[in-house]
Chimera marker file (.cmm) of the C-alpha trace (Angstrom):
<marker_set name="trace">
<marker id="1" x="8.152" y="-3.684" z="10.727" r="1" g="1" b="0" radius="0.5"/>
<marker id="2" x="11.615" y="-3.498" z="11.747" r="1" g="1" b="0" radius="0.5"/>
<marker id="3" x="12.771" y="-4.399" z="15.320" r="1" g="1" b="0" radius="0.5"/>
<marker id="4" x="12.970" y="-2.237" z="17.636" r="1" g="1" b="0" radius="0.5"/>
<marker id="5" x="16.210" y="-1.193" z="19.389" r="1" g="1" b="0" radius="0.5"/>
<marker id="6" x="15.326" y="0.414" z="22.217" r="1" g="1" b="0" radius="0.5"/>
<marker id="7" x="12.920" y="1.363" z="24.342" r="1" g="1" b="0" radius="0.5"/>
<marker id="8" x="10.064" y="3.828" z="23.433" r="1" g="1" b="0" radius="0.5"/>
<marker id="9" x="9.299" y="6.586" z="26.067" r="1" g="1" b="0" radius="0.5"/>
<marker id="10" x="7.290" y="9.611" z="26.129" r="1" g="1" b="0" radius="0.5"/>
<marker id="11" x="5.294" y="11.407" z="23.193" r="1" g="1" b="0" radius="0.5"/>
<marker id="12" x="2.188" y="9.728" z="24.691" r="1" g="1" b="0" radius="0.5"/>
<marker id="13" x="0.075" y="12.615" z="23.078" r="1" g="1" b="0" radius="0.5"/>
<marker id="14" x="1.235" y="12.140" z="20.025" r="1" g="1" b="0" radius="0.5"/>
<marker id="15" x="1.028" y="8.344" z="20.147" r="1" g="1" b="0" radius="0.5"/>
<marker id="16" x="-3.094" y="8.387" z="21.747" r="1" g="1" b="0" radius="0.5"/>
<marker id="17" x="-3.789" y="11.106" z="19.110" r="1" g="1" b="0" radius="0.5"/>
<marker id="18" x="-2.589" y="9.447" z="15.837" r="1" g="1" b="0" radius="0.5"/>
<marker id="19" x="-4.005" y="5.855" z="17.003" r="1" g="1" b="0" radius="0.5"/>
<marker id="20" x="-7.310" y="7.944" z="17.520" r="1" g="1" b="0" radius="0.5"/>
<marker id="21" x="-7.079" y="8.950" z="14.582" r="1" g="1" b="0" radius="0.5"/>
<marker id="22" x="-6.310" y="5.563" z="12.697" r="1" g="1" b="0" radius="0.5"/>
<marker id="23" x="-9.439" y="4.497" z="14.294" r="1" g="1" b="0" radius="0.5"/>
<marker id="24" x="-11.835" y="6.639" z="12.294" r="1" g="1" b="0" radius="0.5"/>
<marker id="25" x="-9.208" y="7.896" z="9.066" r="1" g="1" b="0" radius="0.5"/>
<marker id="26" x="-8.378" y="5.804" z="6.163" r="1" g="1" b="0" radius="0.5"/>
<marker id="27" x="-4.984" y="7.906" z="6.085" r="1" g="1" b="0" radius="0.5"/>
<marker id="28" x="-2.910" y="10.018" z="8.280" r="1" g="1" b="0" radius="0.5"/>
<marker id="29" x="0.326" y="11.730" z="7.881" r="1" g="1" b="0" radius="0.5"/>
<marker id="30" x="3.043" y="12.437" z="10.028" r="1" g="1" b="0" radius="0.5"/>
<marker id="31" x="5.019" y="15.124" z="8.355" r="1" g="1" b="0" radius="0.5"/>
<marker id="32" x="7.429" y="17.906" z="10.397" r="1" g="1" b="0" radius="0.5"/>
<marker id="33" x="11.192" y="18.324" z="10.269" r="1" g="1" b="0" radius="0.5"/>
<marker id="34" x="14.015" y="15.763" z="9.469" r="1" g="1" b="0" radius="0.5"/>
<marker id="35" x="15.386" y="14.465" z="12.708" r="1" g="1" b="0" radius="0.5"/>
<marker id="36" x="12.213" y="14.720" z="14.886" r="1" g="1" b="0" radius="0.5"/>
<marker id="37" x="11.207" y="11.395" z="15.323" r="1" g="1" b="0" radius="0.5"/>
<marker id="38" x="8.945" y="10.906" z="12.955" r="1" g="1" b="0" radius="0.5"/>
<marker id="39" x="9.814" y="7.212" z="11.804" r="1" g="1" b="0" radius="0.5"/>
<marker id="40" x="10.138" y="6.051" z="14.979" r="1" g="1" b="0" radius="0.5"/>
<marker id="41" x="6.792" y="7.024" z="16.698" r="1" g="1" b="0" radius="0.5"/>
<marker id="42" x="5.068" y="5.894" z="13.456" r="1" g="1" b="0" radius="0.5"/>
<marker id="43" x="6.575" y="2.406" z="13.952" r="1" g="1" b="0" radius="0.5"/>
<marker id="44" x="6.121" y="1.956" z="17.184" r="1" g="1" b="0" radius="0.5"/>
<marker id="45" x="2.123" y="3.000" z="16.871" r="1" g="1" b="0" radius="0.5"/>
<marker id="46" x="2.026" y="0.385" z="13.933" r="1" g="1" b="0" radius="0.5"/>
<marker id="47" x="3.558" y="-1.670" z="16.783" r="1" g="1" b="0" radius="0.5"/>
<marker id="48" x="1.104" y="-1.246" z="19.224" r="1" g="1" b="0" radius="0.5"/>
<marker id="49" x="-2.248" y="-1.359" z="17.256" r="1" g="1" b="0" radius="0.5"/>
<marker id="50" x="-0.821" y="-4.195" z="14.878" r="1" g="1" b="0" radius="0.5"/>
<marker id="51" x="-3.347" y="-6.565" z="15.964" r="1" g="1" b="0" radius="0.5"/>
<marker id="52" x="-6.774" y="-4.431" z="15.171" r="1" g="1" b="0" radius="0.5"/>
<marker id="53" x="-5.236" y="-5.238" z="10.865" r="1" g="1" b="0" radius="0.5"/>
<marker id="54" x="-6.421" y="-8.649" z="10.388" r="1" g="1" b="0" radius="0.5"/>
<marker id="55" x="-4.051" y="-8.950" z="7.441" r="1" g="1" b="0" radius="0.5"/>
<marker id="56" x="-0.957" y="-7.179" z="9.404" r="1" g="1" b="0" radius="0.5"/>
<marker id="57" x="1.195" y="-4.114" z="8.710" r="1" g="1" b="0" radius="0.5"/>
<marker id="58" x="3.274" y="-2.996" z="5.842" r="1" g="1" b="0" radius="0.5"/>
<marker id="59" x="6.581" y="-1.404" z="6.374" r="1" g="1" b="0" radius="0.5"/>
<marker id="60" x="7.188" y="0.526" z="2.905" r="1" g="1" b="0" radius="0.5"/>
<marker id="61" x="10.951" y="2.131" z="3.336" r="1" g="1" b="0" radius="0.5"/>
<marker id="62" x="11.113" y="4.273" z="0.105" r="1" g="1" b="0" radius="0.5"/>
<marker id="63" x="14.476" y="5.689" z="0.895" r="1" g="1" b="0" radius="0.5"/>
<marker id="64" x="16.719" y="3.982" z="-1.231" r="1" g="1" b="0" radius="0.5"/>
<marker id="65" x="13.769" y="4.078" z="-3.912" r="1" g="1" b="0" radius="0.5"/>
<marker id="66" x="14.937" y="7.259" z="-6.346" r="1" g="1" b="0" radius="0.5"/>
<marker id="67" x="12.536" y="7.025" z="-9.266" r="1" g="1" b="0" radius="0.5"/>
<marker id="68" x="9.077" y="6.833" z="-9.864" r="1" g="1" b="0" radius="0.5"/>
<marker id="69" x="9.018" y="3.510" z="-11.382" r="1" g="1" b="0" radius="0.5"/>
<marker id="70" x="10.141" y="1.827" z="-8.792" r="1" g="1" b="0" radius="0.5"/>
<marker id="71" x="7.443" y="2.862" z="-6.529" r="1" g="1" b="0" radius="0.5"/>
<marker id="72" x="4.970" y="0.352" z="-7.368" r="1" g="1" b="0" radius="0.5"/>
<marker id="73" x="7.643" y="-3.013" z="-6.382" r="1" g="1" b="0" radius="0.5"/>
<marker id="74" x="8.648" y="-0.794" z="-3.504" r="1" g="1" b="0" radius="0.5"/>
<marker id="75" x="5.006" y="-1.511" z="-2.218" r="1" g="1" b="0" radius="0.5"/>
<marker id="76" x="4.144" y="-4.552" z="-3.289" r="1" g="1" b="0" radius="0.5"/>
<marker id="77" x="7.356" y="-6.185" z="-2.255" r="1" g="1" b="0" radius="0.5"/>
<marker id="78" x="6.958" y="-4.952" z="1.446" r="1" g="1" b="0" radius="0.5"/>
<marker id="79" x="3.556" y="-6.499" z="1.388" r="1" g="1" b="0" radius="0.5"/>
<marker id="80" x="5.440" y="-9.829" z="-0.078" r="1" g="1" b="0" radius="0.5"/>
<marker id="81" x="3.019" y="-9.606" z="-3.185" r="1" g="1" b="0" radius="0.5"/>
<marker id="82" x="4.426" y="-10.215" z="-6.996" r="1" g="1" b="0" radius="0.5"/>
<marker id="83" x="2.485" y="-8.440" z="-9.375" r="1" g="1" b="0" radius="0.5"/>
<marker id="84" x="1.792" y="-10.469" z="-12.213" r="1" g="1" b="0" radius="0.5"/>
<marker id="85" x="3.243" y="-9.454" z="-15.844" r="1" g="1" b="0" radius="0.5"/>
<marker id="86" x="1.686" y="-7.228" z="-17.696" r="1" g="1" b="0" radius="0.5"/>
<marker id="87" x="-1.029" y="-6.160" z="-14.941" r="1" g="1" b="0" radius="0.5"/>
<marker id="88" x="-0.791" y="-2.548" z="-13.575" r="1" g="1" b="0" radius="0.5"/>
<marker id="89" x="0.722" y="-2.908" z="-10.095" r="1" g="1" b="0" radius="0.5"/>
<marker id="90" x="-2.004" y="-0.209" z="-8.518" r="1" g="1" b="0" radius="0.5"/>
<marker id="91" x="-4.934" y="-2.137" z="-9.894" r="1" g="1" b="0" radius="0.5"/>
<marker id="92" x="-3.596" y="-5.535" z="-9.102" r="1" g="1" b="0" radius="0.5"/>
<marker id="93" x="-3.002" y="-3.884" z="-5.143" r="1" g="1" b="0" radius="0.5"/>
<marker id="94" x="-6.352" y="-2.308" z="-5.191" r="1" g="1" b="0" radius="0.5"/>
<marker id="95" x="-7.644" y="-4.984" z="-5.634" r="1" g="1" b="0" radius="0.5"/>
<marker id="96" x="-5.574" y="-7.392" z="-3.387" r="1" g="1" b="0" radius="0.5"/>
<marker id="97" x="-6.444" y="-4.702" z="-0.949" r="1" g="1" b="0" radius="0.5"/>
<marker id="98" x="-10.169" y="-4.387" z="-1.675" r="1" g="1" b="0" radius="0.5"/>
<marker id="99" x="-10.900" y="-7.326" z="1.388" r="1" g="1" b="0" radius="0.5"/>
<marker id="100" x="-8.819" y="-6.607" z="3.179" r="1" g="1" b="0" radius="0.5"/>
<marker id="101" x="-7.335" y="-4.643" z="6.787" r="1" g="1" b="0" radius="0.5"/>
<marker id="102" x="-3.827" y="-4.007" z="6.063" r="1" g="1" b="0" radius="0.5"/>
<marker id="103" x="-2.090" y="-0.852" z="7.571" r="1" g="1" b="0" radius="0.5"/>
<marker id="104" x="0.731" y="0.766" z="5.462" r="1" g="1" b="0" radius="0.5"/>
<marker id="105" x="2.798" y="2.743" z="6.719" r="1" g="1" b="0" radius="0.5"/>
<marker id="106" x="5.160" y="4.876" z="4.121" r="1" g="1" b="0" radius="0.5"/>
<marker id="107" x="8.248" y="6.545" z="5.353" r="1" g="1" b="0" radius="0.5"/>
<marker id="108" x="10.920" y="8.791" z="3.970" r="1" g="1" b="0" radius="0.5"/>
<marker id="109" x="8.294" y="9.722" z="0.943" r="1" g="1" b="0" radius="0.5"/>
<marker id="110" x="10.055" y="12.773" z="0.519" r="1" g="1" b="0" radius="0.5"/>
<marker id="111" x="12.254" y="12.648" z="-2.622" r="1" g="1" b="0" radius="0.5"/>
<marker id="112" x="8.716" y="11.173" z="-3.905" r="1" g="1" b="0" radius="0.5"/>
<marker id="113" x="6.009" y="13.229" z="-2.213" r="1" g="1" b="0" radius="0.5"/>
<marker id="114" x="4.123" y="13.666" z="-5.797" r="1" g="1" b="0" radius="0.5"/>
<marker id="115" x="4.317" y="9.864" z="-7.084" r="1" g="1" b="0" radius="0.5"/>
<marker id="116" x="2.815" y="8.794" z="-3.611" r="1" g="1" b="0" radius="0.5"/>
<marker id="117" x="0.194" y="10.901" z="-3.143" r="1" g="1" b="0" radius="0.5"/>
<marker id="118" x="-0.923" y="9.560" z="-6.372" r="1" g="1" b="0" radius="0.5"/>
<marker id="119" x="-0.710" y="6.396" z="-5.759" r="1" g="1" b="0" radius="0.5"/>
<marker id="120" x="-2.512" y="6.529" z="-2.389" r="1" g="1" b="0" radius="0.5"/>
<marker id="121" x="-4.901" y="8.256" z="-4.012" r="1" g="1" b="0" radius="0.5"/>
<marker id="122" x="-5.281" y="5.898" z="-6.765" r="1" g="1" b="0" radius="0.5"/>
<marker id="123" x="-5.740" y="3.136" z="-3.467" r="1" g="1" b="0" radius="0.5"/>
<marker id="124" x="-8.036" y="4.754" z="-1.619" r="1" g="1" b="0" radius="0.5"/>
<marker id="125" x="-10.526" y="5.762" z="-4.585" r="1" g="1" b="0" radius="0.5"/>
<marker id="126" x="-10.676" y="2.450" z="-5.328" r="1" g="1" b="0" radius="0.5"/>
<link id1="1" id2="2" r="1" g="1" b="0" radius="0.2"/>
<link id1="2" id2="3" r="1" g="1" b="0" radius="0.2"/>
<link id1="3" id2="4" r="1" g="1" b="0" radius="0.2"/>
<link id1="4" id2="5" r="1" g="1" b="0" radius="0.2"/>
<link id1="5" id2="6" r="1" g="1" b="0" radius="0.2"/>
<link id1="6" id2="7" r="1" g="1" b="0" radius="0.2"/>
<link id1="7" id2="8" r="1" g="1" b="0" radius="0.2"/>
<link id1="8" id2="9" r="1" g="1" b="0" radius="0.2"/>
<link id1="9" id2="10" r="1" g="1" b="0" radius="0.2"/>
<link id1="10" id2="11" r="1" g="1" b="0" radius="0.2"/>
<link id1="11" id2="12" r="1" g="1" b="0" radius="0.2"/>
<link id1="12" id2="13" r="1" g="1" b="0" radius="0.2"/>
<link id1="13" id2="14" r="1" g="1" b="0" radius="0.2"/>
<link id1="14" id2="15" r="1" g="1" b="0" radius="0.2"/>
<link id1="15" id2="16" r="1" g="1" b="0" radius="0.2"/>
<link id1="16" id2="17" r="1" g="1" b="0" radius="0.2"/>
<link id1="17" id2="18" r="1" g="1" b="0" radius="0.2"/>
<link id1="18" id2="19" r="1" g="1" b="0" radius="0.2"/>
<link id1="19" id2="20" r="1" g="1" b="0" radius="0.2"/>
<link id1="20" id2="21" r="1" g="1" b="0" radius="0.2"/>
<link id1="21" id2="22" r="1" g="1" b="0" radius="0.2"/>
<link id1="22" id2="23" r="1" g="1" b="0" radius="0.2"/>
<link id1="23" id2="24" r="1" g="1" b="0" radius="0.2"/>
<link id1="24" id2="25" r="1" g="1" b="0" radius="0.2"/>
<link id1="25" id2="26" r="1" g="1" b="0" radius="0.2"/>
<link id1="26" id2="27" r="1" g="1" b="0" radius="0.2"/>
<link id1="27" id2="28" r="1" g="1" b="0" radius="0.2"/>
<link id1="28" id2="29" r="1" g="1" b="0" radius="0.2"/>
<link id1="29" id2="30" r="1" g="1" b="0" radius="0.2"/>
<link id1="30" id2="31" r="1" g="1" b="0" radius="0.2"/>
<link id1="31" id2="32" r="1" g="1" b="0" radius="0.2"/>
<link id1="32" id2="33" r="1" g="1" b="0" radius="0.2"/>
<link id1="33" id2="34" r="1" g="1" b="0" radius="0.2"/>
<link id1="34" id2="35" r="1" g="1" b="0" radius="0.2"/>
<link id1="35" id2="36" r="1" g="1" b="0" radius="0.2"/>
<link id1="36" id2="37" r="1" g="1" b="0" radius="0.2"/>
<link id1="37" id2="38" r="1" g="1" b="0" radius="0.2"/>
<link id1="38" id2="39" r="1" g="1" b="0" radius="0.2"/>
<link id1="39" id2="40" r="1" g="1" b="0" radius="0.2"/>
<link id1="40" id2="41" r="1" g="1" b="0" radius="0.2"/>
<link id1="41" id2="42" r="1" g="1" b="0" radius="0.2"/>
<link id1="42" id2="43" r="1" g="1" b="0" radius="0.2"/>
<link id1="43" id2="44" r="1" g="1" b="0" radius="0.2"/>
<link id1="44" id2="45" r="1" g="1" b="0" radius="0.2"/>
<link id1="45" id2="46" r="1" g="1" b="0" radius="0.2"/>
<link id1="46" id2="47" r="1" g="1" b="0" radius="0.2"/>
<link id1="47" id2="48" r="1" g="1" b="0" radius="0.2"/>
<link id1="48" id2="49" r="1" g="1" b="0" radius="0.2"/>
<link id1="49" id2="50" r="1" g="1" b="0" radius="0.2"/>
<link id1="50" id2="51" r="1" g="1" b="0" radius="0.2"/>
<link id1="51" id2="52" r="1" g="1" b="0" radius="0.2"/>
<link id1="52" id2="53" r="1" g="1" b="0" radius="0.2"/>
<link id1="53" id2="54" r="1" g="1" b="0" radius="0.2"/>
<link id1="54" id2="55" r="1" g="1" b="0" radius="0.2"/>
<link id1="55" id2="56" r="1" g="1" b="0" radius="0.2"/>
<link id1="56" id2="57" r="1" g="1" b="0" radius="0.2"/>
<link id1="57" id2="58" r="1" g="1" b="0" radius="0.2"/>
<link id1="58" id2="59" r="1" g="1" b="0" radius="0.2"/>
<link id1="59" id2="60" r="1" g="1" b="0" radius="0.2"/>
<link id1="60" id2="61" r="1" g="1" b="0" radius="0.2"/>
<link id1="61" id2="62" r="1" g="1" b="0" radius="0.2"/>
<link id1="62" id2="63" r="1" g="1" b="0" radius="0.2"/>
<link id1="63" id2="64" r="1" g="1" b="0" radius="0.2"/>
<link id1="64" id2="65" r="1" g="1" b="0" radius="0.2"/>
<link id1="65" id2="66" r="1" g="1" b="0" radius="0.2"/>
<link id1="66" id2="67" r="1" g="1" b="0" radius="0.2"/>
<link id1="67" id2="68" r="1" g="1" b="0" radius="0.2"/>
<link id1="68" id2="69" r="1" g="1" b="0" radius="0.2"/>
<link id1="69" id2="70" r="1" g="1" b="0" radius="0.2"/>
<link id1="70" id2="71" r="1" g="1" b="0" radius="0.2"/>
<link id1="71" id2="72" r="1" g="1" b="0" radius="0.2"/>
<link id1="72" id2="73" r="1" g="1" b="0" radius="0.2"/>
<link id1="73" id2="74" r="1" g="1" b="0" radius="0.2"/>
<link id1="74" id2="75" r="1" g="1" b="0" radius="0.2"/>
<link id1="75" id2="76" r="1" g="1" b="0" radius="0.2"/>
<link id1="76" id2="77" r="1" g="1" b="0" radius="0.2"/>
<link id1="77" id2="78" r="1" g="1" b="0" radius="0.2"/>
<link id1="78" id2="79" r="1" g="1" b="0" radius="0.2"/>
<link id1="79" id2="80" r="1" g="1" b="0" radius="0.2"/>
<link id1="80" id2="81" r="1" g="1" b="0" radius="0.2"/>
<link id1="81" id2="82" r="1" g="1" b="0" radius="0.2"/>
<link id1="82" id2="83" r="1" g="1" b="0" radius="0.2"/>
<link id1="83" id2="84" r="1" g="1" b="0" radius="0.2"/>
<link id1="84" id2="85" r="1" g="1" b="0" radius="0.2"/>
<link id1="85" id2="86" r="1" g="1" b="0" radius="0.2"/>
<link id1="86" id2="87" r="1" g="1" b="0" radius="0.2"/>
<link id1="87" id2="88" r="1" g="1" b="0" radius="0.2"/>
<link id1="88" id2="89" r="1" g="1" b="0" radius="0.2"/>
<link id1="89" id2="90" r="1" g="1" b="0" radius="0.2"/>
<link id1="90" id2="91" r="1" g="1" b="0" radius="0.2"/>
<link id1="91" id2="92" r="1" g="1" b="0" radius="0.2"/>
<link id1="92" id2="93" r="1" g="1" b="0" radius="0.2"/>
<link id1="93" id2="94" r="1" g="1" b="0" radius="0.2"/>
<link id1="94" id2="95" r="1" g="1" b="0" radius="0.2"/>
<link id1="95" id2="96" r="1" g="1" b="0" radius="0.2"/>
<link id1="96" id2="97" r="1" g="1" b="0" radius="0.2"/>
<link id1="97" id2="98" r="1" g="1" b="0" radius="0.2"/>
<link id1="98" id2="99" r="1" g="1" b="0" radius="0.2"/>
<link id1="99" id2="100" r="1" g="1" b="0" radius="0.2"/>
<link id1="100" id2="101" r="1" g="1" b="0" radius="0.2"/>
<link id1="101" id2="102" r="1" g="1" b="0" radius="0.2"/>
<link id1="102" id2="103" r="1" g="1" b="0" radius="0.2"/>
<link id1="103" id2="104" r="1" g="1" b="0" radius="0.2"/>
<link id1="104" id2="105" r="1" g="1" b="0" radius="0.2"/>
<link id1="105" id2="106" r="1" g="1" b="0" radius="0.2"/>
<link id1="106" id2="107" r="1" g="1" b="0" radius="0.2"/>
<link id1="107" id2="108" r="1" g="1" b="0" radius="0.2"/>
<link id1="108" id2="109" r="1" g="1" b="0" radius="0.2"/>
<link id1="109" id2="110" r="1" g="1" b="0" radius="0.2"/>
<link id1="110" id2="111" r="1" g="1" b="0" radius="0.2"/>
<link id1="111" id2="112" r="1" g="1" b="0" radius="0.2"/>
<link id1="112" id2="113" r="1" g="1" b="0" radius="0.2"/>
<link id1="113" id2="114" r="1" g="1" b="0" radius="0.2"/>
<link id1="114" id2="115" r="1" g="1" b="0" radius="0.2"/>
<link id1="115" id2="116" r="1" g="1" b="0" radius="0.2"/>
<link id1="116" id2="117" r="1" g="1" b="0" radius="0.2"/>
<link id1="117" id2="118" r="1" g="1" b="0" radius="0.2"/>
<link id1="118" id2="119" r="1" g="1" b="0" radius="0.2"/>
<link id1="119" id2="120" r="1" g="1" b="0" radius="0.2"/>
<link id1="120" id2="121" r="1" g="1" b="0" radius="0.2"/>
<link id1="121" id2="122" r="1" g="1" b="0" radius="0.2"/>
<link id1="122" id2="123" r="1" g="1" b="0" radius="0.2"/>
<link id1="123" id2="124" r="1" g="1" b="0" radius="0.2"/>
<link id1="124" id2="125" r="1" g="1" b="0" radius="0.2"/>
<link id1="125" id2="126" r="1" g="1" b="0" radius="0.2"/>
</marker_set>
């Protein structure tokens, strides 16, 4: 996760609902206009429920990521894995992920909404 720069204060709604719902939800989205916070209240829940991921929390910034086949090393590098060549990067993550607690969170997914709802998809089927 990146460091934080300031303080966090208010949106404790927001912040007790989505961790409730982490608790019982293999995936949850955060989606409204540009500019309302969403990054930031998503990072600071990974923050604050870090420790119940025995293998940690994955920071996936996809903003400077512009096609679809970069996607898949957009992921695995922020998880610090290197897919071996010639294996599919999805398979090779599900099954790194298969055993494991790892929360991901994705952010700016826009420009790729299609190509990441397939590949969670892909993740969570398997």
């Amino acid at each position: 996760m990146p460091a934080a720069i300031s303080s966090f204060v208010g949106r404790t709604d927001e912040i007790v609902g989505i961790e409730d719902w982490l608790s019982s939800a293999r995936l949850v989205t955060i989606c409204g206009f540009g500019g309302l916070g969403k990054t930031r209240l998503a990072q600071e829940i990974a923050r604050r429920i870090e420790s119940r991921f025995d293998d940690g929390v994955w920071y996936v910034d996809l903003a400077p990521v512009a096609d679809t086949s970069a996607l898949a090393h957009a992921i695995t590098t922020a998880g610090g894995l290197i897919v071996p060549a010639g294996r599919d990067p999805v398979d090779y993550l599900s099954l790194w992920l298969a055993d494991r607690e790892v929360l991901v969170v994705f952010d700016n997914c826009e420009q790729l909404a299609a190509a990441v709802a397939e590949f969670v998809t892909r993740i969570l089927e398997s």
